[in-house]
C-alpha positions as CSV (number, residue, x, y, z in Angstrom):
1,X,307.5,-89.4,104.3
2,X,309.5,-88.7,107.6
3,X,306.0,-86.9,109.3
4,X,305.6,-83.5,110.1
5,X,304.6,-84.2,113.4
6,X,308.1,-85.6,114.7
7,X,310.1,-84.3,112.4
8,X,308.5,-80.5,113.1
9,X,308.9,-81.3,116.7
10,X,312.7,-82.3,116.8
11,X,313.3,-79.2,114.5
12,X,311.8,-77.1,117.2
13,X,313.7,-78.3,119.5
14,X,316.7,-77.9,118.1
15,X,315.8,-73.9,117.6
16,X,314.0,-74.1,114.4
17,X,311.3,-71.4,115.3
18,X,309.9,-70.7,111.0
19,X,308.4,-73.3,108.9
20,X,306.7,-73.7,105.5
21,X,304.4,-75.6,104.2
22,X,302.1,-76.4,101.1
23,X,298.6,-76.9,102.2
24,X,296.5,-75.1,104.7
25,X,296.0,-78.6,106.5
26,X,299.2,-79.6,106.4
27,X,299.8,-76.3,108.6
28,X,296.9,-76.7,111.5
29,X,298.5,-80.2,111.9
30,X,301.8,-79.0,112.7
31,X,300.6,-76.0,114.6
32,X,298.6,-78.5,117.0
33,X,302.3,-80.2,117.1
34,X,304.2,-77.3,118.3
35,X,302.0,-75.5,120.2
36,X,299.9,-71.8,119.8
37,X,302.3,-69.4,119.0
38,X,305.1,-70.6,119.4
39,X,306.4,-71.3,116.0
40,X,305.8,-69.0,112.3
41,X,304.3,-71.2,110.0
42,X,303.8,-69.9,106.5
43,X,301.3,-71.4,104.0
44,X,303.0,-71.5,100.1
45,X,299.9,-72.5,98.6
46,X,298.6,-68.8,100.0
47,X,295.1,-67.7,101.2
48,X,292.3,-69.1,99.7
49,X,288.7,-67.7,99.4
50,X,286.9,-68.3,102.3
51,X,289.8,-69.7,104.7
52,X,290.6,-66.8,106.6
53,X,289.4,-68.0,110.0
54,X,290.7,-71.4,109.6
55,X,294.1,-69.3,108.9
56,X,293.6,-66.9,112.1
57,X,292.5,-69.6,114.3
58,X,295.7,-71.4,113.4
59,X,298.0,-68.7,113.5
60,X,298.9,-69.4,110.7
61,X,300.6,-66.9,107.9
62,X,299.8,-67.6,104.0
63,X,302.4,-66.7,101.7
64,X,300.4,-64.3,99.1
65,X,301.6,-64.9,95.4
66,X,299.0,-63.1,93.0
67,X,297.0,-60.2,92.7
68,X,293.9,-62.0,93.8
69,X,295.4,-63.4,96.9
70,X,296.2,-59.7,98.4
């Protein structure tokens, strides 16, 4: 409700240099908010089939919870 976006920013600012998410989307948009590589996001909702590039172009890190996911 606050954004992602400012409140990801003002986080990162402040020192804040690991954040989680739930969604894959929700994770490019705060990547393009804080820069390349600056920042570890981690995905909870983990890696699903077929978005590993998305995932790698994002820098991005899923957070693998079953079996399937490895």
């Amino acid at each position: 409700g606050l954004g992602a976006g400012p409140v990801g920013r003002r986080l990162h600012a402040e020192g804040t240099r690991t954040f989680f998410v739930a969604r894959l989307s929700e994770g490019e948009a705060l990547r393009s908010e804080l820069g390349p590589r600056d920042a570890d996001i981690l995905v909870l909702d983990g890696l699903a089939p077929g978005t590993g590039e998305r995932f790698a172009a994002a820098h991005l890190r899923p957070v693998i919870s079953t079996v399937p996911q490895a």
